[in-house]
PARORO-562588 format. One record per residue (C-alpha): residue in one letter; x, y, z. Coordinates in steps of 0.05 Angstrom, whole numbers, plus 5000, padded with zeros to 4 digits. Example, Ala and Ser with C-alpha at 12.3 -4.5 7.8 and 13.67 -1.06 7.14 Angstrom:
residues 2
A524649105156 S527349795143 
***
This chain:
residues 846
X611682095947 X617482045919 X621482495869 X624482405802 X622281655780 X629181525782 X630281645855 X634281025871 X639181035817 X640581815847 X641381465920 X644380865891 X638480485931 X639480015880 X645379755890 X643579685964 X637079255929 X642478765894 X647378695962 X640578505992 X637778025943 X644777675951 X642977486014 X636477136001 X635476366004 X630376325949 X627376655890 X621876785933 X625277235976 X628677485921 X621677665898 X619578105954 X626178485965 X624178755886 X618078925910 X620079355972 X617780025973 X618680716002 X612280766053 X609681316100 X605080966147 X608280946217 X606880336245 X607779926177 X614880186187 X615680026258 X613479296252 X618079226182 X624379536226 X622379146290 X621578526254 X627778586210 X631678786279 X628778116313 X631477776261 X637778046271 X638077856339 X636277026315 X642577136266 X646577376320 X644576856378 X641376276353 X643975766309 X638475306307 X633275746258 X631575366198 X634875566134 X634674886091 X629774736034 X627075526016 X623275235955 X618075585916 X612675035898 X607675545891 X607875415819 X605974685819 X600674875880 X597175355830 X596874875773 X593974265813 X587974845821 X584974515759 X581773825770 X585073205741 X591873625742 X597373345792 X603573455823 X610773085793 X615472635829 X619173115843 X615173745857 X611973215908 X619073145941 X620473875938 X612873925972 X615073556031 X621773826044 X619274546042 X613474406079 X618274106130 X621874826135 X615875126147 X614474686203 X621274746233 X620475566229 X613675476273 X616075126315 X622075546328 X617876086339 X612375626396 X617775536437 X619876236441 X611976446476 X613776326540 X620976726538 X615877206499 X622677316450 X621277576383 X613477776385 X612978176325 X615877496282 X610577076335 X605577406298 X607477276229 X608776526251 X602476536289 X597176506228 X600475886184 X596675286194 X601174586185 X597174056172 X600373376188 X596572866146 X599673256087 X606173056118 X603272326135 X599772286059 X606872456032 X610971986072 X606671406053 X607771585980 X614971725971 X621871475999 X627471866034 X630772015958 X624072315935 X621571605894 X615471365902 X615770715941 X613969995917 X608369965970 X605070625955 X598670235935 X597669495925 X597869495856 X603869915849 X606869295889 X604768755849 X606269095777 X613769275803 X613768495826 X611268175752 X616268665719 X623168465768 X620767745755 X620167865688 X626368275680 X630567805720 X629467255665 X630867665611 X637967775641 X638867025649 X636266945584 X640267415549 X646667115582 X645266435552 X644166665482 X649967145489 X654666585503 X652566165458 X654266775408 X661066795438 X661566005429 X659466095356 X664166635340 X658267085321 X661067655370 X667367905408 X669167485471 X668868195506 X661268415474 X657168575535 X649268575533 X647269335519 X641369715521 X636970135463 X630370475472 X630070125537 X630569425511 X636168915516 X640468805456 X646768455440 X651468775390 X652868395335 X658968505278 X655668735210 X657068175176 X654067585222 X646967945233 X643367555187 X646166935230 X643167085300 X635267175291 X632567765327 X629968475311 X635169045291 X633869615340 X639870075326 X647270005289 X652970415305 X655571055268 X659770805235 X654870165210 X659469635235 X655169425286 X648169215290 X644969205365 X640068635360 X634368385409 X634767605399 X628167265377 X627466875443 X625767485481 X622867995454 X616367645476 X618167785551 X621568505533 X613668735500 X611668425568 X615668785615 X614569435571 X607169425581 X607169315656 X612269875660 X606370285625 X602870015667 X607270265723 X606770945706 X599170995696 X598870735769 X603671265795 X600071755761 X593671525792 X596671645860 X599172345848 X592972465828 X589872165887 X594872565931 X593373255897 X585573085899 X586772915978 X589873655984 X586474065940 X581874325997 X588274636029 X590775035977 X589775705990 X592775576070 X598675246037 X600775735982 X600376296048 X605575806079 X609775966021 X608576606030 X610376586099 X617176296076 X618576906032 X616877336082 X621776916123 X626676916071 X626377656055 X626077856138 X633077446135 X636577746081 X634578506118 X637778226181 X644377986142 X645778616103 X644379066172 X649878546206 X653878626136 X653379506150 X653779436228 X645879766221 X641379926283 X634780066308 X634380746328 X628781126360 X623281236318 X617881936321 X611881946285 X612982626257 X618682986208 X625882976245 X632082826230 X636682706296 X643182226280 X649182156314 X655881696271 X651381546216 X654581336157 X653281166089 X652180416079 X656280246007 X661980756024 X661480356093 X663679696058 X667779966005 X672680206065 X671679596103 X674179196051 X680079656035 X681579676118 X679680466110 X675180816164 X669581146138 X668081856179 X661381886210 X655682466195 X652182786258 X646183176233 X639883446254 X633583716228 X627183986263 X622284526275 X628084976290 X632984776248 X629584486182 X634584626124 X642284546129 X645784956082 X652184596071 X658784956034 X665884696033 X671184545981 X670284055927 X671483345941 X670383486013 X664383056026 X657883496011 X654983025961 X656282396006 X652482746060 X647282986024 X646982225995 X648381976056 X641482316087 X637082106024 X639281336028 X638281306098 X632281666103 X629781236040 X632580566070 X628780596133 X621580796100 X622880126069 X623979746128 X631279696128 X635479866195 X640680366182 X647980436208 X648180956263 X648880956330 X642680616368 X641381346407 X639581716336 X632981946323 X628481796258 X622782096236 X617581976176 X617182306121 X610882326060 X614882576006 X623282525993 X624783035933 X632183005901 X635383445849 X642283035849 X647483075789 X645983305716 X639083225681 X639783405616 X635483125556 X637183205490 X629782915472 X626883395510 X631084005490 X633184075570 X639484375586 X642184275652 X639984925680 X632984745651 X633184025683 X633884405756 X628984905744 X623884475734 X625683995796 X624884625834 X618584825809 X616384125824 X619284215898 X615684885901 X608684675876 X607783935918 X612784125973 X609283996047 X613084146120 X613283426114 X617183356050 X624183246056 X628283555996 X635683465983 X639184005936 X646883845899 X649684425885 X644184965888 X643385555833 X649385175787 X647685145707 X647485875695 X650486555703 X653186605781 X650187275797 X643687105766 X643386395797 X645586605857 X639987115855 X635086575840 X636886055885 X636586575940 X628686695925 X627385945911 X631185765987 X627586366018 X620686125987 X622685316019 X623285706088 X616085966081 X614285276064 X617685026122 X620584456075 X625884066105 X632583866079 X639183856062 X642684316005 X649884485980 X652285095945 X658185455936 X655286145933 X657086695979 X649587055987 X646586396003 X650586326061 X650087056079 X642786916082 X642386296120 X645986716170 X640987116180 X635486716176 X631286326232 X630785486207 X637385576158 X642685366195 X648985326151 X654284776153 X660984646128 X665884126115 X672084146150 X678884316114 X686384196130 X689584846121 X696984536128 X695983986092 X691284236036 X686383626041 X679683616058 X677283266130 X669882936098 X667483256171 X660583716172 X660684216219 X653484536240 X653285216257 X658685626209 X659585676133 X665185376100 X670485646048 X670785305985 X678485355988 X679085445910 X685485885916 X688985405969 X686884815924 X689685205860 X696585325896 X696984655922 X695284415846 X701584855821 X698485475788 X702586115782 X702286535843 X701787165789 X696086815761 X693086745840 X694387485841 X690387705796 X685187235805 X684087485877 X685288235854 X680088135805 X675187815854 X675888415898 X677488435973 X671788366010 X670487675988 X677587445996 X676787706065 X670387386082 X673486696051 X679386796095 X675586916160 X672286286147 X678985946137 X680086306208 X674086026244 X675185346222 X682185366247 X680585686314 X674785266323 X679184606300 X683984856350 X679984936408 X676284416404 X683583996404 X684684376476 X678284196495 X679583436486 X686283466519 X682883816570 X677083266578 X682982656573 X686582986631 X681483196669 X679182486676 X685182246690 X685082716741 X678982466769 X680981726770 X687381986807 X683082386856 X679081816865 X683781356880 X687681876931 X680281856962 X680181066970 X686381036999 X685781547048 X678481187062 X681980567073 X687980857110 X682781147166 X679480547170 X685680157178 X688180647238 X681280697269 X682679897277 X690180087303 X687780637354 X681980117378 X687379577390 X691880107423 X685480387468 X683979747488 X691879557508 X691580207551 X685080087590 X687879447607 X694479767622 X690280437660 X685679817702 X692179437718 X693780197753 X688680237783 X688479587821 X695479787837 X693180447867 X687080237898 X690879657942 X696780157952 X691680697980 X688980118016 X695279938042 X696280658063 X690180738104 X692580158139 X698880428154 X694981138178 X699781488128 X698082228086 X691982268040 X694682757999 X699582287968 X693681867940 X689482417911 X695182637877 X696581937843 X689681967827 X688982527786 X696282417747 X692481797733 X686882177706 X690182737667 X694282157632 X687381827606 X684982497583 X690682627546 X691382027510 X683682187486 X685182857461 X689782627423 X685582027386 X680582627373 X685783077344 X688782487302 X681082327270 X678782997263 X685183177221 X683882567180 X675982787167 X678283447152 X683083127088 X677082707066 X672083337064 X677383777027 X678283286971 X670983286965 X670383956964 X675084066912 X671683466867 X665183876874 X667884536856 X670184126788 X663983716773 X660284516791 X665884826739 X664084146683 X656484286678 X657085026668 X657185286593 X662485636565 X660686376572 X659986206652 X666785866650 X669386406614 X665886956660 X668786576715 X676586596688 X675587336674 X672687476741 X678787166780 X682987446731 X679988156749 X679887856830 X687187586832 X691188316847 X685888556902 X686987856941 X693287896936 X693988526968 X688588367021 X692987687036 X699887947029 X703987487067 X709287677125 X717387577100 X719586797096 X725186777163 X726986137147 X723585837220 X720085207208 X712985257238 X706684817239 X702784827175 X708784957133 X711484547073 X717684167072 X721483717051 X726783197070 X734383247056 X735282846997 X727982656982 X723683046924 X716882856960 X713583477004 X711083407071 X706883847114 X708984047186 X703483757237 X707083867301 X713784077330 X716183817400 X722884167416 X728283887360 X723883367335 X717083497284 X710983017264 X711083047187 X705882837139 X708582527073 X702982257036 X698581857077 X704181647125 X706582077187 X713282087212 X717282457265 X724882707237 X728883227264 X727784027247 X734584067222 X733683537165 X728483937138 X727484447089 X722984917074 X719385057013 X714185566984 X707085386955 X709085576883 X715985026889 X711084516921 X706284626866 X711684576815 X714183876857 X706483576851 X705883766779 X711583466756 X710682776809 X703182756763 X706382856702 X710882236716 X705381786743 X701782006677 X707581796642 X706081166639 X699781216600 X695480686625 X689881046607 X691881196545 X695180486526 X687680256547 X684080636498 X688880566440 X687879696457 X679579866451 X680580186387 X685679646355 X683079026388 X680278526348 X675477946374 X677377346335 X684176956346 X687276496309 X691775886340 X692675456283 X699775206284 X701575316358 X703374786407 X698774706456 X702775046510 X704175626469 X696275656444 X694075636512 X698176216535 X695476686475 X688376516486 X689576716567 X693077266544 X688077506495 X681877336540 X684477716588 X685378366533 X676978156519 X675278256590 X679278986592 X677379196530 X669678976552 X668478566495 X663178036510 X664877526453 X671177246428 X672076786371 X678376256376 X679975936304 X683975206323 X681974816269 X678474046274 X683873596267 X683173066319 X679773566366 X685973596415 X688174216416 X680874486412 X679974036481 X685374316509 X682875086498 X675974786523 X679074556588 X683375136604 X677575706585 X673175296641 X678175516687 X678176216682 X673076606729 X670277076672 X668476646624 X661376396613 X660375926571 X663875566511 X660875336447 X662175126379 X660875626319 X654975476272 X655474926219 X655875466166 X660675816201 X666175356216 X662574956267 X667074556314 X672474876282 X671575416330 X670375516390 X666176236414 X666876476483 X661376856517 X664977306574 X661477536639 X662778276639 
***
């Protein structure tokens, strides 16, 4: 499946093995990450990456996992196998504690069923049995410090009694004769009772140990003095030394006893070890994807390769640590598009992609999350072939030319569409026309094969035929012209110049020497190198206007959209105005009428002319009509505005979602358009009269107005979203092109301030954690407020504040004010192993 045998030294998998292993709590973890393996099965892979992301999310959110006492007792559990063997002490003590981990990781796991968090881990959890007279069995044995207690068994008891008796006579016993010996000038007033071979002595000077009567159990180095165990008790020392044999024969009973009593249970507790590795190895997974900011991404049971921002996991935290970024790879391979043929200058990144692809791939058929973004695509392959870096064997009489002839004959004869195959500088070693020659037959021949994978070359014919080819799709890495440096940046779709005579220049070489070189080479390939050079720039170029083109259009947007709320709430607002006026008039219009009815009244009392009162009447009615027709006019002027901007956001989001040969079609067509409308619409002279519908604007003021009605010297002018009437003689006219130029530069000043931009560049340099160490209180609190409140713009949902312990005052202060604020969720302190109450980690409501 996988090709040479020394496949991860080529990926530097390795290394990646070691970073991992670093991570582990135990040698039994450490044991399984040697043992991980490339695999092609897919759901062994999908419940590896599932569980390892799972993991990932316990490491992130929960601080209460187990991750104390990872010991391997295996060992010991294998050797009690054999009757009359037994556990030690200590591997007894180590027993119980790991046992007790197991538990605790069990248990973790039962109380996540009903959440239904974490299934695929439920399920490894899910077959370890815990038996709890194991725990019981051990408890009765040993203490809290791992001994085993005085009361383990009745006769333990009363042997550890005789020999304290025993022992505490010796010591009163041994004080007595000592100071007598002191008394008798037989040893130093300072001469303390020591101890040899685990019996009590008294050291004595050479020359008086004839004069105290005892048994010589040691003398000094130098021979000066003799350590002697006075006659009186060595009776009671033989004693106490037989019932500490004694002793141990009883403690060895019970561990025996114990590992009888569990012998039964073996095999289900060497799987609970087992199921700690597993644990243990899961873990270390989870920390090195948090270590390389890895993902899950979506996973295909079939050959593809579809990533977006991947990048290469020990270049990744080389940068990090030297504060560098690292620039993503974006590739893709498929039915369509199955080899990438990848050309550039040297240095520019081709080997890092092409090891960037094989490590990934590699990494993830062992059950490793990778670091791209969560929306790539991966696919499984059976076999990963690599011909990376020089070969040669001096054993084997290989040359280096040799060493890559064979790989490809080995790609060539076990090759499968489902063989991935990753190619460093293709056809190199040899002669260039021949080797081109050859590696043009060979990459032809992987076509047929439908291999896929990733190669680099240098030669011209290979990207001539990739060009021309259906599933070759070539690819280069991006160059700064100006600068002379390359941009580590694949581009599908193109080839790419190797740059050799820019990089020579920039280097220093003679520009005679250049000369010749290129007159030598001959002109056709200079040319085709330069048009590449072209492409690149033209491409690099537009796709710079594109991106200013995106930024401002969205400003744009946000502008329009905000022109569109306003004018919403503006017509709601005079709706309520126009209401409050309607109703003042029908009050005002019913006052009238009472007025009129009881002066009609009054007239056809007094006999007098009807025509008077019809009249009245219908003034009275034409005023009401009126005073409608001109609410209408007001509204439908307003609902006119609102469908316009509309309109014109339609026409943009229409103009967005076409490609670029329809945008392009488009421009040409008006450009083709623009004469014939403008002699169909040729517009009369300017005469300088100010009319409805025409733009002004006021003396002194820069903002434009349109003309919405003109009542003998005075005229209703819209500025904005606010109408006002000003005399005709204050204003001034202007043409559509000068009120164009007005708006454009009134939207280049509102741009000016940047908020958009001052946004993103905040995003991009903001940094979660904060440290307040050495503030006041009053000055700590404002920073945290201040720096919440960049969190919650900058949509960061966790924040990390670094006071310190201390006497917890400051941290309660920070506490109390955070509890305040409306977007923050809840407050906590960080795990033990991570400073714990030290700091404090706000979860934000976003």
């Amino acid at each position: 499946m996988i090709y040479p045998e020394f496949f991860e030294e080529k990926i530097r998998f390795d290394k990646v093995r070691n970073l991992i292993k670093e991570q582990c709590l135990s040698s039994m973890g450490k044991e399984r990450v040697g043992e991980m393996r490339f695999v092609t099965l897919h759901d062994v892979i999908n419940r590896w990456v599932n569980q390892t992301n799972e993991f990932k999310q316990i490491c992130v959110s929960e601080s209460t996992f187990p991750t104390s006492y990872y010991i391997d007792v295996r060992g010991p559990l294998g050797r009690i196998k054999v009757e009359g063997l037994y556990l030690e002490e200590r591997e007894l003590y180590d027993l119980r504690r790991s046992l007790s981990a197991v538990k605790d990781i069990v248990r973790f796991f039962k109380n996540k069923e009903e959440s239904n968090q974490y299934p695929f881990l439920r399920e490894i959890a899910s077959k370890v049995m815990v038996y709890p007279y194991i725990f019981d069995r051990i408890d009765g044995i040993l203490n809290k410090f791992g001994k085993i207690k005085d009361n383990a068994s009745p006769e333990l008891a009363q042997i550890r009694n005789d020999k304290f008796k025993k022992q505490a006579g010796v010591s009163r016993k041994m004080a007595s004769i000592l100071a007598n010996a002191r008394k008798a000038g037989l040893v130093d007033a300072d001469t303390n009772v020591a101890i040899r071979d685990g019996r009590a002595v008294i050291p004595v000077p050479a020359g008086n140990k004839r004069k105290l009567n005892g048994i010589i159990h040691d003398e000094s180095a130098t021979g000066k003095t003799s350590f002697i165990e006075p006659t009186e008790i060595v009776e009671v020392n033989n004693e106490i030394r037989e019932l500490e044999y004694a002793e141990k024969r009883e403690m060895i009973r019970i561990l025996v006893n114990f590992s009888d009593s569990i012998r039964p249970y073996l095999d289900d507790l060497i799987f609970s070890y087992e199921f700690l590795g597993i644990m243990d190895f899961i873990r270390a997974k989870a920390k090195f994807a948090l270590q390389i900011n890895a993902c899950l991404p979506k996973m295909v049971n079939h050959p593809e390769v579809n990533w977006e921002d991947s990048v290469h996991p020990l270049l990744y935290l080389q940068h990090k640590a030297e504060e560098k970024e690292v620039v993503p790879l974006t590739i893709k391979l498929d039915t369509e598009q199955r080899i990438v043929l990848i050309s550039g200058p040297n240095a520019g990144g081709k080997s890092v992609c092409l090891q960037t692809v094989g490590l990934l791939q590699y990494m993830f058929q062992c059950g490793l999350l990778v670091p791209m973004d969560a929306r790539s695509t991966m696919g499984v392959y059976n076999q990963i072939f690599i011909d990376i870096g020089d070969q040669q064997s001096i054993e084997n009489d290989l040359s280096t030319y040799s060493s890559h002839l064979l790989n490809m004959k080995h790609f060539l004869r076990y090759g499968t569409p489902e063989t991935l195959i990753l190619v460093d500088e293709f056809g190199t070693g040899t002669e260039p026309a021949l080797g081109g020659a050859i590696a043009e037959a060979v990459l032809k021949r992987f076509n047929e094969m439908k291999l896929n994978g990733v190669i680099t070359t240098h030669y011209t014919n290979l990207k001539h035929y990739a060009s021309g080819i259906n599933g070759i799709e070539n690819g280069a890495m991006q160059f700064d012209t100006h600068q002379i440096k390359p941009l580590f940046k694949l581009l599908i779709g193109q080839p790419g110049s190797s740059f050799a005579f820019e990089i020579a220049r920039k280097i220093g070489l003679p520009e005679d020497l250049l000369d010749g070189a290129k007159s030598q080479i001959g002109e056709d390939h200079i040319n085709f190198d330069k048009h590449l050079r072209e492409i690149a720039r033209d491409k690099r170029y537009w796709e710079q206007k594109r991106d200013n083109i995106r930024r401002k259009d969205k400003q744009l947007e946000e502008l329009s959209a905000k022109y569109l709320s306003e004018l919403e709430r503006s017509k709601k607002e005079r709706n309520l105005i126009i209401e409050k006026a309607r109703k003042e008039a029908e009050e005002l219009v019913g006052t009238a009428n009472k007025r009129i009815e009881r002066t009609i009244r009054e007239i056809k009392e007094s006999q007098a002319e009807k025509e008077k009162t019809k009249k009245a009447r219908v003034g009275l009615n034409e005023f009401k009509e009126r005073l409608e027709q001109t609410d209408d006019k007001q509204k439908a002027r307003i609902d006119k505005e609102i469908e316009r901007i509309k309109n014109r956001q339609q026409r943009k989001k229409n103009k967005d979602e076409a490609g670029p040969d329809e945008v392009l079609d488009e421009q040409v067509e008006q450009k083709v358009q623009a004469p014939k409308k403008l002699k169909k619409k040729a517009k009369p002279e300017d005469d300088g009269i100010i009319r409805e519908g025409d733009k002004v604007k006021l003396e002194g003021q820069s903002l434009p107005g349109e003309v919405m009605s003109i009542k003998g010297n005075n005229a209703s002018v819209a500025f904005g979203h606010m109408v006002t009437s000003v005399k005709v003689s204050r204003l001034e006219k202007i043409s559509n092109k000068q009120l164009k130029q007005t708006m454009r530069s009134m939207n280049q000043q509102s741009f000016g301030s940047g908020i958009a931009e001052k946004v993103r560049t905040k995003k991009l340099s903001f940094k979660p954690d904060l440290d307040v160490r050495g503030h006041r209180g009053e000055e700590a609190i404002a920073i945290v407020m201040n720096h919440i409140d960049d969190a919650i713009m900058c949509e960061v949902s966790e924040v990390k504040i670094l006071h310190g312990k201390g006497n917890g005052i400051l941290r309660t202060m920070i506490r109390e004010m955070l509890n305040t604020m409306p977007h923050v969720k809840s407050c906590k302190d960080a795990h033990i192993q991570e400073g714990g109450s030290g700091i404090t980690i706000v979860d934000l409501d976003l």
